[in-house]
C-alpha positions as CSV (number, residue, x, y, z in Angstrom):
1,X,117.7,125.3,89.2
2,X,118.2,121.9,87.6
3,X,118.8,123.8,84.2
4,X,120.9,126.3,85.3
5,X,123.1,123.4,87.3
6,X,123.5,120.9,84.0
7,X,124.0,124.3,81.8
8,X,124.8,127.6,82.4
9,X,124.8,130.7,81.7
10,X,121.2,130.8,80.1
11,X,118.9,133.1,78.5
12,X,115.1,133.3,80.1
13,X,114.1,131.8,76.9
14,X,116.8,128.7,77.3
15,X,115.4,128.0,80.7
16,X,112.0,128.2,79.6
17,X,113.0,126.1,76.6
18,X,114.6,123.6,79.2
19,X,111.3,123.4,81.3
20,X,109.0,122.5,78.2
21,X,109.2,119.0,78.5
22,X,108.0,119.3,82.5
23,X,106.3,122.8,82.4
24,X,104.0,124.8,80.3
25,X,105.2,128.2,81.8
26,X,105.1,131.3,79.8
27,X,108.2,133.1,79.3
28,X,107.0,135.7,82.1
29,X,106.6,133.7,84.3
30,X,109.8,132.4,84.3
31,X,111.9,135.7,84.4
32,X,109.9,136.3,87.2
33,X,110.7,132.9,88.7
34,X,114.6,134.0,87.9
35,X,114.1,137.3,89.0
36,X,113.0,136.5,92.6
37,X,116.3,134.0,93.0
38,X,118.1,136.7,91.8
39,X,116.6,138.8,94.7
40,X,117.7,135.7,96.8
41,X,121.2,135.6,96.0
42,X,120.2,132.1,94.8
43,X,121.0,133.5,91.1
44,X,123.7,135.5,89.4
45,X,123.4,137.7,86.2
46,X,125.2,138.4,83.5
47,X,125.3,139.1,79.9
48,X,125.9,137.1,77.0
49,X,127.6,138.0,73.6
50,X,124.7,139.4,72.1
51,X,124.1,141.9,75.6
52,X,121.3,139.5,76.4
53,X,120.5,138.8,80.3
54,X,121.6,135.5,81.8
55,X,121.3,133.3,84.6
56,X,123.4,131.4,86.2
57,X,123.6,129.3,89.3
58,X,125.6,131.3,92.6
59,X,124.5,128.4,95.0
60,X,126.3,124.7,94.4
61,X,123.5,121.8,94.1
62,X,124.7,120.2,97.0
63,X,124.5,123.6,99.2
64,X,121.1,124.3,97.7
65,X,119.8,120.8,98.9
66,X,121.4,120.7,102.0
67,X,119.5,124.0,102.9
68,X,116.1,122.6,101.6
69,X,116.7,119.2,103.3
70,X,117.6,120.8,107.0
71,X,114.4,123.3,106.5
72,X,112.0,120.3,105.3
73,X,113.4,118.0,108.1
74,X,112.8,120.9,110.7
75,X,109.0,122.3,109.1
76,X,107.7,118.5,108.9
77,X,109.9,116.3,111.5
78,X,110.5,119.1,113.9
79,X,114.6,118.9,112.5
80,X,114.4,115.0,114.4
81,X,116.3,112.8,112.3
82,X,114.7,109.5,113.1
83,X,111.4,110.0,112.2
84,X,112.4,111.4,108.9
85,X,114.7,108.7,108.6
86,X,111.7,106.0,109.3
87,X,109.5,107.3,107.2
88,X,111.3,107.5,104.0
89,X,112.4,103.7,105.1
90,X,109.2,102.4,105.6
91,X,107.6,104.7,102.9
92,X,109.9,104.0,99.8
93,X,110.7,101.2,97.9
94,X,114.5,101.1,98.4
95,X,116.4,98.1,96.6
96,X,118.7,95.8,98.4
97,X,121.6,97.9,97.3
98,X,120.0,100.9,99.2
99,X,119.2,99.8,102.3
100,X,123.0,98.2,102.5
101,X,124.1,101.7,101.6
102,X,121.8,103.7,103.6
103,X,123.5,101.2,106.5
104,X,126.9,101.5,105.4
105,X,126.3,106.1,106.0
106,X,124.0,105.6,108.9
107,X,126.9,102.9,110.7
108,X,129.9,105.5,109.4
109,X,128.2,108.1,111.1
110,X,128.4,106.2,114.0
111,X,132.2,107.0,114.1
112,X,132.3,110.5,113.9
């Protein structure tokens, strides 16, 4: 999906291309990867000058990760924000700057 969000619409081949650096996945695999989040409404087809297939994203980023985020937070936290919270706090090793953002969000949240 990250190669489809910074550039899109792409070939099987481009995405597969895109993934080399982090991937060794065959070219079949991959169209079978796209094909399923086609299935999933997650992807949208088209076709490019030459009549070739392409994908491209039909979910935002930000949509996409607020779905994953709510189903990871309810599979592994039982959807309980604290916890989930804690963990990452006490887990990761956030910079000054962080934490004094991660405050700023968790005290603005206060006043909605």
């Amino acid at each position: 999906m990250e190669a489809l969000w910074e550039a899109s619409p792409l070939t099987a081949s481009q995405v597969r291309d895109a993934l080399r650096p982090s991937t060794d996945w065959a070219e079949n695999t991959v169209r079978t990867l796209l094909t399923r989040l086609v299935k999933k409404n997650v992807l949208k087809t088209g076709k490019n000058k030459a009549g070739t297939r392409t994908f491209a994203p039909a979910v935002s980023r930000a949509a996409c990760v607020k779905v994953e985020s709510e189903s990871f937070a309810e599979r592994i936290f039982g959807g309980a924000a604290k916890p989930l919270i804690t963990y990452f706090a006490e887990n990761s090793q956030l910079s000054a700057e962080e934490v004094a953002e991660l405050k700023r969000i968790l005290d603005e949240s206060l006043k909605s």
